[in-house]
Backbone bond lengths (Angstrom), bond angles and torsions (degrees), N, CA, C in turn:
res aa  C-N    CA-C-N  psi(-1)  N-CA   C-N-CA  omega(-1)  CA-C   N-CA-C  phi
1 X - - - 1.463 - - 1.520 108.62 -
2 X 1.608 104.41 147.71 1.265 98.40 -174.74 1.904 120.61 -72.71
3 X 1.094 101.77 130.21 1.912 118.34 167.23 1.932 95.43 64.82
4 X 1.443 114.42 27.77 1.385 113.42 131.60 1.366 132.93 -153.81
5 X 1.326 118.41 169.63 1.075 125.52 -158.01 1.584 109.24 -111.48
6 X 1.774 116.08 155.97 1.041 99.85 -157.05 1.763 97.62 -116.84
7 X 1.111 112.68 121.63 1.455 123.96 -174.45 1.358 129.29 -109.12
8 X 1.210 128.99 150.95 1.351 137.01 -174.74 1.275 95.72 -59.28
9 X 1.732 121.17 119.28 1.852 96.85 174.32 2.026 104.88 -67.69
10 X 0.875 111.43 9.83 1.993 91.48 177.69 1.699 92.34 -85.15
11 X 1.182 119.07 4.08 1.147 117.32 -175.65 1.680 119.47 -77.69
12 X 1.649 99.45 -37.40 1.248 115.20 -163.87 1.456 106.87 -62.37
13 X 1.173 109.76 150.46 2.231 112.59 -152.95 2.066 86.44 -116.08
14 X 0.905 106.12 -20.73 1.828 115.89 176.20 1.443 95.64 -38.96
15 X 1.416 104.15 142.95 1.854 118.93 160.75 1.418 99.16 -94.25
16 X 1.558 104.57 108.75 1.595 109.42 -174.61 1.469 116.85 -67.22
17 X 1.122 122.42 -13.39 1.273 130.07 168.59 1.300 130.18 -78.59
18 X 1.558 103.35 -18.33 1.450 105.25 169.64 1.558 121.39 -98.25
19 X 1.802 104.65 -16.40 1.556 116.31 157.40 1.365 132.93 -75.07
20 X 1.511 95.27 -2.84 1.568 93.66 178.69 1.329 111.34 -116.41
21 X 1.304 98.09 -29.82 1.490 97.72 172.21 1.228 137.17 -135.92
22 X 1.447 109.54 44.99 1.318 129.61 121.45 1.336 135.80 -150.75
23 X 1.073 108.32 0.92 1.745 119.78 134.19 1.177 151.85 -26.41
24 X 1.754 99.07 -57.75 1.317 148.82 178.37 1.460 100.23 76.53
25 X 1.531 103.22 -169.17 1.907 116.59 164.59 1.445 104.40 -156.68
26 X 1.137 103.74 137.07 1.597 121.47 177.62 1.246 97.53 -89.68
27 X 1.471 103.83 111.78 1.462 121.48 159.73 1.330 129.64 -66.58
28 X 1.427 130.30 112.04 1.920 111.61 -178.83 1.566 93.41 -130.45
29 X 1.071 83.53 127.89 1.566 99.45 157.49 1.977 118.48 -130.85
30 X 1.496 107.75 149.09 1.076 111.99 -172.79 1.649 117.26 131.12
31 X 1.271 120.39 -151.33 1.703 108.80 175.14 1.885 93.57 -141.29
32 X 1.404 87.91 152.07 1.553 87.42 176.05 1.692 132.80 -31.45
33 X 1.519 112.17 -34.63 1.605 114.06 176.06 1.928 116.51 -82.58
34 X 1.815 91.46 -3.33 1.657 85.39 -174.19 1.349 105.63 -169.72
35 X 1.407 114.76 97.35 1.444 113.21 -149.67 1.855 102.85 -163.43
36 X 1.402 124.93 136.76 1.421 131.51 176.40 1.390 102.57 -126.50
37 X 1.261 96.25 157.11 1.672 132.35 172.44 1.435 148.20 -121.75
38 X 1.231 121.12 123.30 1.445 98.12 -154.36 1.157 96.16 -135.39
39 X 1.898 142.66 162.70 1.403 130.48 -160.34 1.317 83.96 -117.10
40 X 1.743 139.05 148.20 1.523 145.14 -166.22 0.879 83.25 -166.99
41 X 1.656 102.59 140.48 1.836 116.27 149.28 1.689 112.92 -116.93
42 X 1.503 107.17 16.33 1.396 104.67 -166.28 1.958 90.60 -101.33
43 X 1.260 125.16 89.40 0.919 127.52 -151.01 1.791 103.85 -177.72
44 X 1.192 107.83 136.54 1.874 111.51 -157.16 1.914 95.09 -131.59
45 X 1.497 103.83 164.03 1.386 86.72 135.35 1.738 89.18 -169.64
46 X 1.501 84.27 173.89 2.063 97.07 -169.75 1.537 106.87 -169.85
47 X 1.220 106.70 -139.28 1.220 114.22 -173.00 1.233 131.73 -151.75
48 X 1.703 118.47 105.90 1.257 135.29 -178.50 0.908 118.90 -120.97
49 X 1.835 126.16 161.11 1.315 143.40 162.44 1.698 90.67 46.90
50 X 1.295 112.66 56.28 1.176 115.68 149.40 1.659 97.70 77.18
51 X 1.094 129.74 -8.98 1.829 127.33 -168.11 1.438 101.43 -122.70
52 X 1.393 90.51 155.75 1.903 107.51 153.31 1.108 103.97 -65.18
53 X 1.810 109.28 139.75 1.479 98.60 168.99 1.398 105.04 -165.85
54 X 1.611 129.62 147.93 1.227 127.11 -177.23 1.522 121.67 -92.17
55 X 0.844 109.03 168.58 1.954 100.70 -175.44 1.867 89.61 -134.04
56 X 1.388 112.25 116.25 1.407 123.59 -146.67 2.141 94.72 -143.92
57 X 1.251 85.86 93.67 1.726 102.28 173.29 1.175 126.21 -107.22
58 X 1.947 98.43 124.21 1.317 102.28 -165.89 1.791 122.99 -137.60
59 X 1.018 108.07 133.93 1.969 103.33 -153.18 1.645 87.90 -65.20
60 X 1.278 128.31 158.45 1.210 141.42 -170.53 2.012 91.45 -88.31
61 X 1.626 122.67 -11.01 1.619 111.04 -176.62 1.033 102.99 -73.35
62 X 1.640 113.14 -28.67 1.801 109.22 -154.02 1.489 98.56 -79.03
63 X 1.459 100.58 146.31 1.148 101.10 173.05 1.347 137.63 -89.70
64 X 1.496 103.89 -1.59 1.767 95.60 159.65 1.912 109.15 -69.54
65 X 1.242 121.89 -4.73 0.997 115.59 164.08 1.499 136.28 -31.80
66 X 1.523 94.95 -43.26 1.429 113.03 -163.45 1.350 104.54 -93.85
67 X 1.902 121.07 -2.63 0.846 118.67 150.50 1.166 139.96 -90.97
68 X 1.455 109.65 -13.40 1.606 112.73 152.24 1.105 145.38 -79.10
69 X 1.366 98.65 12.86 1.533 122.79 -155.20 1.824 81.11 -102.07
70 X 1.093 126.11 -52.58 1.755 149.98 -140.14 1.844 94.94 -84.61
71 X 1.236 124.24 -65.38 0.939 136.67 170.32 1.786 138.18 -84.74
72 X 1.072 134.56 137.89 0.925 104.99 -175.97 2.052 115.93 -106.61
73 X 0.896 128.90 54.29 1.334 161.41 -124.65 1.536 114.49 -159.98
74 X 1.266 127.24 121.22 1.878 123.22 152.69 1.379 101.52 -179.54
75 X 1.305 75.25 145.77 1.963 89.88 -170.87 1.963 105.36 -106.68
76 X 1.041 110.53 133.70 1.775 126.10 159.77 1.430 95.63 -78.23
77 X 1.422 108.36 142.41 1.485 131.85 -162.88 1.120 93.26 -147.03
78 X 1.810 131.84 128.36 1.082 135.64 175.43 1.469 113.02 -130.09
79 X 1.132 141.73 103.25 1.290 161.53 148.45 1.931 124.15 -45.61
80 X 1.341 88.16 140.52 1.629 110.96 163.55 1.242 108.97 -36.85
81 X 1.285 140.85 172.66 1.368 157.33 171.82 1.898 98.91 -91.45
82 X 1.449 122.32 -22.68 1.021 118.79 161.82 1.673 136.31 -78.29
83 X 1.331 93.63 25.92 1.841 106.12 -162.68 2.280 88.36 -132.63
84 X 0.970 106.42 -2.20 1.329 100.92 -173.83 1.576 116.67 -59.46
85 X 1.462 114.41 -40.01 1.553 104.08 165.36 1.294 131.69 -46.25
86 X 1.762 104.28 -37.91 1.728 107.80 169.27 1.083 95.54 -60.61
87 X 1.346 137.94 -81.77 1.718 132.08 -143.37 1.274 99.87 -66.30
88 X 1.412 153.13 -19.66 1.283 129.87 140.20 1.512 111.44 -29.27
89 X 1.523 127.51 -111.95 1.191 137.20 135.29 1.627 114.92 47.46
90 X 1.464 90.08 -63.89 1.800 98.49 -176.05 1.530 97.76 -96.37
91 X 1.158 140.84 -2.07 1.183 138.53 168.08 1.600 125.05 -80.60
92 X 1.605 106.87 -28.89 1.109 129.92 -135.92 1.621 101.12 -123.39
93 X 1.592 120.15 -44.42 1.122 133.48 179.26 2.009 126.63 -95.80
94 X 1.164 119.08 125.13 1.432 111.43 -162.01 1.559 111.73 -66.37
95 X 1.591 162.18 168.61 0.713 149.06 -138.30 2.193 93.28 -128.79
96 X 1.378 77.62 -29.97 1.731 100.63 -178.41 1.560 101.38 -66.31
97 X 1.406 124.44 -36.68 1.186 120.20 -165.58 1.819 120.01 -99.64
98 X 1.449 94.35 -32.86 1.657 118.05 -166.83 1.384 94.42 -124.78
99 X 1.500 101.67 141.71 1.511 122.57 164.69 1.400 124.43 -77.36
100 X 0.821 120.75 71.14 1.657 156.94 177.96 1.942 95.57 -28.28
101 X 1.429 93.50 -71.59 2.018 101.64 -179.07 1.439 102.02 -59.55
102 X 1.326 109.46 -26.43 2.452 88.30 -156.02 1.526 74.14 -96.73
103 X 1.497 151.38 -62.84 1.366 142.51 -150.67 1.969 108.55 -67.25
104 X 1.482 104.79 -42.70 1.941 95.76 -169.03 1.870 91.34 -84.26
105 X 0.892 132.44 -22.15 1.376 131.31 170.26 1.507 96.64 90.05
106 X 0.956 130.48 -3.97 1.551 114.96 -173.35 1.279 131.45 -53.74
107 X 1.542 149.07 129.99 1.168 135.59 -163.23 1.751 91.59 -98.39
108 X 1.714 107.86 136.34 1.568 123.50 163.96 1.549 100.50 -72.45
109 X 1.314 71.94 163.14 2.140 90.50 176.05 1.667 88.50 -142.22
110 X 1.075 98.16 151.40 1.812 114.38 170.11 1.537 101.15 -92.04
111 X 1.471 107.01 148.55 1.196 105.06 172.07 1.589 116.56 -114.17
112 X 1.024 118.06 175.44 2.247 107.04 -175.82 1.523 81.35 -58.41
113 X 1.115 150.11 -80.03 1.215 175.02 -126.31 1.749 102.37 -51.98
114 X 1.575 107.44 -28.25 1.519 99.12 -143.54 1.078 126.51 103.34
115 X 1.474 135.34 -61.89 1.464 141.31 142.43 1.061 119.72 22.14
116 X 1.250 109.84 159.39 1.869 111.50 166.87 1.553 95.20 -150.81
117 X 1.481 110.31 150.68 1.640 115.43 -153.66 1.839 76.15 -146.62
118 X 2.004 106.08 -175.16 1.045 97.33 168.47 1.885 102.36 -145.66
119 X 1.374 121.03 146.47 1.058 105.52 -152.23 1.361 120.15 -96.75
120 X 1.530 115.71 13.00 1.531 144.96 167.36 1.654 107.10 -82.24
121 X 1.618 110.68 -6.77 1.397 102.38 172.93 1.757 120.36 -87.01
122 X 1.204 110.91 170.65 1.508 97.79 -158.38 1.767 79.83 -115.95
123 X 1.598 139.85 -8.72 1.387 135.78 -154.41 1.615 100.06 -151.79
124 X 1.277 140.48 116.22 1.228 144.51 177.76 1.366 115.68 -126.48
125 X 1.295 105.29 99.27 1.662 115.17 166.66 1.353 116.12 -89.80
126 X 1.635 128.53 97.61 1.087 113.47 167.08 1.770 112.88 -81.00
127 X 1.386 83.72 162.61 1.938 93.66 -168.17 1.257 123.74 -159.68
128 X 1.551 103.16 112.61 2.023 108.34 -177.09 1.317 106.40 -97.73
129 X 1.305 114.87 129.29 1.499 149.95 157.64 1.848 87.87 -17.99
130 X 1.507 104.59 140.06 1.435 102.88 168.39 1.727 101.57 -143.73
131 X 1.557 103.25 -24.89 1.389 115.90 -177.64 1.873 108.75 -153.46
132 X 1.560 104.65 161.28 1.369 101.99 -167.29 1.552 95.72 -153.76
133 X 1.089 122.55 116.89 1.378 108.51 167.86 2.048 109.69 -140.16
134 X 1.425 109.01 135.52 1.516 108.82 175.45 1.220 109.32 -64.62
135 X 1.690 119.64 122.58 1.714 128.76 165.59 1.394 118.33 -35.66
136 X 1.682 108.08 -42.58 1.651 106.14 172.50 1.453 119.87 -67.17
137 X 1.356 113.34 23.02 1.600 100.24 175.60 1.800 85.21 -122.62
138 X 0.867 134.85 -7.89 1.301 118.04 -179.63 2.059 114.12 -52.03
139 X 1.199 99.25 159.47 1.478 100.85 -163.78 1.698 90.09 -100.92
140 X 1.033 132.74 -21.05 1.355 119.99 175.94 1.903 111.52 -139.55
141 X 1.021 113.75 149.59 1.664 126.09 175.91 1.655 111.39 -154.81
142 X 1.315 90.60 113.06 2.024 98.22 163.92 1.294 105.64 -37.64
143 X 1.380 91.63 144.97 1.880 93.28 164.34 1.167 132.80 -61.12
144 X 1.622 104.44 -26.47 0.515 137.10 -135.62 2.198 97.53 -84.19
145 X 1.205 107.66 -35.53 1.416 159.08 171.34 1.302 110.16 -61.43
146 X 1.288 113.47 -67.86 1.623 118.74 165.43 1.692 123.61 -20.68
147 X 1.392 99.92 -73.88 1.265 94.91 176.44 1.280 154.53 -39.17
148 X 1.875 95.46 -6.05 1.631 114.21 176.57 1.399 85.41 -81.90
149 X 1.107 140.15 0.18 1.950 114.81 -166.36 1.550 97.76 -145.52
150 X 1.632 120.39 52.82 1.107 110.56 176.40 1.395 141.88 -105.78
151 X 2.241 86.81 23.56 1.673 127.18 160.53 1.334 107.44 -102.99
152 X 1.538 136.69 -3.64 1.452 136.62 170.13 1.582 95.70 89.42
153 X 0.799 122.81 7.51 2.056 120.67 177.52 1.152 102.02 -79.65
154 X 1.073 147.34 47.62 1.934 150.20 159.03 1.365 117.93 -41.07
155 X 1.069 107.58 119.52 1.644 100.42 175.36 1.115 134.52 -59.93
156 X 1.611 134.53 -166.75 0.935 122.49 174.60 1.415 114.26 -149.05
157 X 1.463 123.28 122.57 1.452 121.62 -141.66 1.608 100.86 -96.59
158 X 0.814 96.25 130.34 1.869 104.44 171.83 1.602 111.38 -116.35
159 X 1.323 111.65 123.81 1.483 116.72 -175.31 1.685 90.86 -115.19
160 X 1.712 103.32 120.13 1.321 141.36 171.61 1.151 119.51 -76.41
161 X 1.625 135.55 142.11 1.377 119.44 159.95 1.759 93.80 -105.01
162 X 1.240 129.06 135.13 1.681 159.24 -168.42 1.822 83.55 -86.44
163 X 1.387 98.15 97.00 1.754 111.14 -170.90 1.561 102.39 -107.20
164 X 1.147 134.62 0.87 1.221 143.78 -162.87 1.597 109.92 178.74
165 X 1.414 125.21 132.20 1.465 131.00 142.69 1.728 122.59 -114.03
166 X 1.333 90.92 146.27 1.787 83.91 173.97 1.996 105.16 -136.70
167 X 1.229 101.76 158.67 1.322 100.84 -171.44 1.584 101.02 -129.05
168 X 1.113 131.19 152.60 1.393 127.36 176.11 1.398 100.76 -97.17
Protein backbone atom coordinates (compact mmCIF):
# COMPACT_ATOMS: atom_id res chain seq x y z
CA UNK A 1 0.00 0.00 0.00
CA UNK A 2 0.92 3.24 -0.86
CA UNK A 3 3.36 5.35 1.93
CA UNK A 4 2.76 2.39 4.45
CA UNK A 5 4.30 -0.26 5.67
CA UNK A 6 3.11 -3.45 6.78
CA UNK A 7 4.10 -4.50 10.35
CA UNK A 8 3.82 -7.09 12.88
CA UNK A 9 1.09 -5.38 15.11
CA UNK A 10 3.37 -6.64 18.43
CA UNK A 11 5.37 -4.22 16.75
CA UNK A 12 3.29 -1.21 17.27
CA UNK A 13 5.31 1.07 20.15
CA UNK A 14 1.61 3.19 20.63
CA UNK A 15 0.05 3.19 24.31
CA UNK A 16 -3.11 1.47 23.19
CA UNK A 17 -4.98 3.04 25.71
CA UNK A 18 -4.28 6.32 24.83
CA UNK A 19 -5.20 5.46 20.98
CA UNK A 20 -8.26 4.18 21.75
CA UNK A 21 -9.34 6.14 24.12
CA UNK A 22 -8.60 9.27 23.41
CA UNK A 23 -7.47 9.21 20.11
CA UNK A 24 -10.29 7.30 19.02
CA UNK A 25 -10.42 4.75 15.79
CA UNK A 26 -12.41 4.99 12.79
CA UNK A 27 -14.17 1.99 12.29
CA UNK A 28 -14.89 0.88 8.42
CA UNK A 29 -16.40 -1.83 7.46
CA UNK A 30 -17.53 -2.82 3.96
CA UNK A 31 -15.53 -2.81 0.46
CA UNK A 32 -14.30 0.15 -1.30
CA UNK A 33 -17.67 0.66 -3.65
CA UNK A 34 -19.93 0.37 -0.40
CA UNK A 35 -18.67 0.87 2.87
CA UNK A 36 -19.35 3.17 6.41
CA UNK A 37 -17.47 4.56 9.20
CA UNK A 38 -17.89 5.32 12.47
CA UNK A 39 -15.32 6.97 15.23
CA UNK A 40 -15.42 4.38 18.71
CA UNK A 41 -13.23 4.08 21.55
CA UNK A 42 -15.17 1.22 23.05
CA UNK A 43 -12.83 -1.13 21.37
CA UNK A 44 -9.77 -3.43 23.01
CA UNK A 45 -7.26 -5.54 21.69
CA UNK A 46 -4.96 -8.56 23.19
CA UNK A 47 -4.53 -11.89 22.88
CA UNK A 48 -6.58 -14.96 22.26
CA UNK A 49 -6.93 -18.44 20.93
CA UNK A 50 -3.48 -18.17 20.19
CA UNK A 51 -3.93 -14.66 17.86
CA UNK A 52 -3.85 -10.92 17.91
CA UNK A 53 -7.11 -9.79 18.17
CA UNK A 54 -9.41 -6.75 18.68
CA UNK A 55 -12.52 -6.69 20.80
CA UNK A 56 -14.69 -4.19 18.55
CA UNK A 57 -18.34 -3.05 19.99
CA UNK A 58 -21.02 -2.14 18.08
CA UNK A 59 -24.82 -0.95 18.86
CA UNK A 60 -26.95 -2.93 16.38
CA UNK A 61 -28.64 1.23 15.45
CA UNK A 62 -25.45 2.27 13.90
CA UNK A 63 -25.38 1.77 10.70
CA UNK A 64 -22.06 0.58 9.91
CA UNK A 65 -23.57 -2.18 11.80
CA UNK A 66 -25.19 -3.58 8.97
CA UNK A 67 -21.95 -3.54 7.59
CA UNK A 68 -20.45 -5.75 9.87
CA UNK A 69 -23.05 -7.80 9.95
CA UNK A 70 -22.55 -8.38 5.71
CA UNK A 71 -18.93 -8.98 5.72
CA UNK A 72 -16.78 -10.56 7.75
CA UNK A 73 -13.82 -7.98 7.57
CA UNK A 74 -13.14 -4.17 9.24
CA UNK A 75 -10.32 -2.30 9.70
CA UNK A 76 -9.48 0.36 12.91
CA UNK A 77 -7.98 3.44 11.36
CA UNK A 78 -6.04 5.68 13.55
CA UNK A 79 -5.32 9.24 12.70
CA UNK A 80 -3.20 12.41 13.48
CA UNK A 81 -4.57 14.76 16.05
CA UNK A 82 -5.12 16.81 12.84
CA UNK A 83 -8.09 14.61 11.54
CA UNK A 84 -10.11 15.12 14.90
CA UNK A 85 -12.91 17.24 13.36
CA UNK A 86 -13.67 14.19 11.05
CA UNK A 87 -13.85 11.68 13.91
CA UNK A 88 -16.09 14.03 15.64
CA UNK A 89 -18.27 14.19 12.52
CA UNK A 90 -18.04 10.41 11.97
CA UNK A 91 -18.91 9.86 15.49
CA UNK A 92 -21.60 12.18 15.65
CA UNK A 93 -23.33 11.98 12.19
CA UNK A 94 -25.46 8.80 10.88
CA UNK A 95 -24.02 7.32 7.72
CA UNK A 96 -27.83 6.61 6.58
CA UNK A 97 -28.50 10.23 6.74
CA UNK A 98 -25.14 12.27 5.88
CA UNK A 99 -22.55 11.70 3.33
CA UNK A 100 -19.87 10.59 5.43
CA UNK A 101 -17.15 10.02 2.05
CA UNK A 102 -17.98 13.48 0.00
CA UNK A 103 -18.16 15.70 3.56
CA UNK A 104 -14.82 14.02 5.87
CA UNK A 105 -12.95 13.89 2.45
CA UNK A 106 -11.06 10.89 3.26
CA UNK A 107 -9.61 8.89 0.42
CA UNK A 108 -10.44 4.69 0.73
CA UNK A 109 -7.77 2.27 -0.13
CA UNK A 110 -8.76 -1.39 -0.97
CA UNK A 111 -7.33 -3.86 0.96
CA UNK A 112 -5.97 -7.66 -0.52
CA UNK A 113 -8.81 -8.64 1.71
CA UNK A 114 -11.62 -6.67 0.06
CA UNK A 115 -11.53 -4.20 2.86
CA UNK A 116 -11.56 -0.64 2.74
CA UNK A 117 -8.98 1.34 4.98
CA UNK A 118 -8.31 5.12 4.70
CA UNK A 119 -5.17 6.61 3.53
CA UNK A 120 -5.09 9.83 5.84
CA UNK A 121 -4.66 7.21 8.62
CA UNK A 122 -1.34 7.12 10.23
CA UNK A 123 -2.23 3.14 12.01
CA UNK A 124 -4.23 0.34 10.11
CA UNK A 125 -5.50 -2.66 11.79
CA UNK A 126 -7.09 -4.82 9.46
CA UNK A 127 -9.51 -7.36 11.17
CA UNK A 128 -11.78 -10.56 10.39
CA UNK A 129 -14.71 -11.33 12.50
CA UNK A 130 -13.90 -14.69 14.32
CA UNK A 131 -16.68 -14.35 17.01
CA UNK A 132 -19.83 -12.17 17.73
CA UNK A 133 -21.91 -12.26 20.56
CA UNK A 134 -25.01 -9.62 21.77
CA UNK A 135 -24.05 -7.93 25.40
CA UNK A 136 -27.78 -8.52 26.28
CA UNK A 137 -27.26 -12.13 26.54
CA UNK A 138 -24.50 -11.90 28.93
CA UNK A 139 -25.38 -13.68 32.28
CA UNK A 140 -23.86 -11.05 34.47
CA UNK A 141 -23.14 -6.97 34.25
CA UNK A 142 -21.91 -4.49 37.09
CA UNK A 143 -24.24 -2.01 37.84
CA UNK A 144 -22.18 -0.31 37.54
CA UNK A 145 -22.17 -0.99 33.48
CA UNK A 146 -25.81 -0.83 33.14
CA UNK A 147 -26.17 2.57 32.81
CA UNK A 148 -24.62 2.67 29.30
CA UNK A 149 -27.93 0.73 28.16
CA UNK A 150 -30.63 2.41 30.00
CA UNK A 151 -32.66 2.58 26.37
CA UNK A 152 -31.89 -1.36 25.90
CA UNK A 153 -29.49 -0.53 22.67
CA UNK A 154 -26.52 -2.96 23.93
CA UNK A 155 -23.95 -3.59 21.77
CA UNK A 156 -22.67 -6.21 20.22
CA UNK A 157 -19.14 -7.46 20.68
CA UNK A 158 -17.21 -8.90 17.87
CA UNK A 159 -13.82 -10.44 18.70
CA UNK A 160 -11.37 -9.96 15.60
CA UNK A 161 -8.21 -11.69 14.78
CA UNK A 162 -5.64 -8.29 13.78
CA UNK A 163 -4.69 -10.12 10.21
CA UNK A 164 -2.63 -7.29 9.00
CA UNK A 165 -1.02 -3.90 10.42
CA UNK A 166 0.27 -1.01 8.51
CA UNK A 167 2.07 2.06 9.71
CA UNK A 168 2.70 5.17 7.66
Amino acid sequence: MNGFNAINPEALSDNMFKLIAKDWTLIAAGDPNSYNMMTANWVGVGFLWMKNVAFVFIRPSRYTYEFTEKLDTMTLNFFTDEYRDILNICGKESGRDFNKMTECNLTPIALNDGGVAFSESRIILNCKKMCAVNLDTFDYFDKSVLKNYANGDYHKMYICEITEAFVK
